[in-house]
C-alpha positions as CSV (number, residue, x, y, z in Angstrom):
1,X,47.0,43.8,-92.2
2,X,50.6,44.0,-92.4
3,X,51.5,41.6,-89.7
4,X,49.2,38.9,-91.7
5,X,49.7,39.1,-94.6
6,X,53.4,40.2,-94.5
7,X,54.6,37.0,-96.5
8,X,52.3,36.8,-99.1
9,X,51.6,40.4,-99.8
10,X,55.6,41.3,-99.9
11,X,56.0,41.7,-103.7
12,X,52.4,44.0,-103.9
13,X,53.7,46.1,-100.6
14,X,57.1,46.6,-102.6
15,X,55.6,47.1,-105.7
16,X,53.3,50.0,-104.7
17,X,54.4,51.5,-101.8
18,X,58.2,52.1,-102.2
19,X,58.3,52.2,-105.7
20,X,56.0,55.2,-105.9
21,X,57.3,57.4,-103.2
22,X,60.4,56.4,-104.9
23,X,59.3,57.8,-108.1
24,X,58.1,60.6,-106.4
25,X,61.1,61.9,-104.6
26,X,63.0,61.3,-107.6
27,X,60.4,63.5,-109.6
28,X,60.3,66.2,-106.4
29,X,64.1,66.2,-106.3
30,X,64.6,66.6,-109.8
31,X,61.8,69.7,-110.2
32,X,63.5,71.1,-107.1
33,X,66.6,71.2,-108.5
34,X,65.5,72.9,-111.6
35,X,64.1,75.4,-109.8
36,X,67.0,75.6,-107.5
37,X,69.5,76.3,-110.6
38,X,66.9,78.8,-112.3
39,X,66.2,81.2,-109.3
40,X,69.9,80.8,-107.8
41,X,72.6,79.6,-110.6
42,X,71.3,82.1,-112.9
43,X,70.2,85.2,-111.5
């Protein structure tokens, strides 16, 4: 799939599959560090 369609499928590849787990370890890394200041910065 990826060795076909590699070309032509370039701009839907980068448009789901980095962008999300981008997103996502923004959003993980962001909660985490709330957390991290709550239960350790504060207490």
């Amino acid at each position: 799939m990826a060795s076909q369609e590699r070309g032509y499928d370039i701009s839907q590849w980068y448009d789901s599959k980095p962008a999300k787990l981008g997103w996502f370890g923004m959003l993980a890394i962001g909660v985490f560090w709330v957390v991290y200041q709550r239960t350790f910065g504060y207490s």
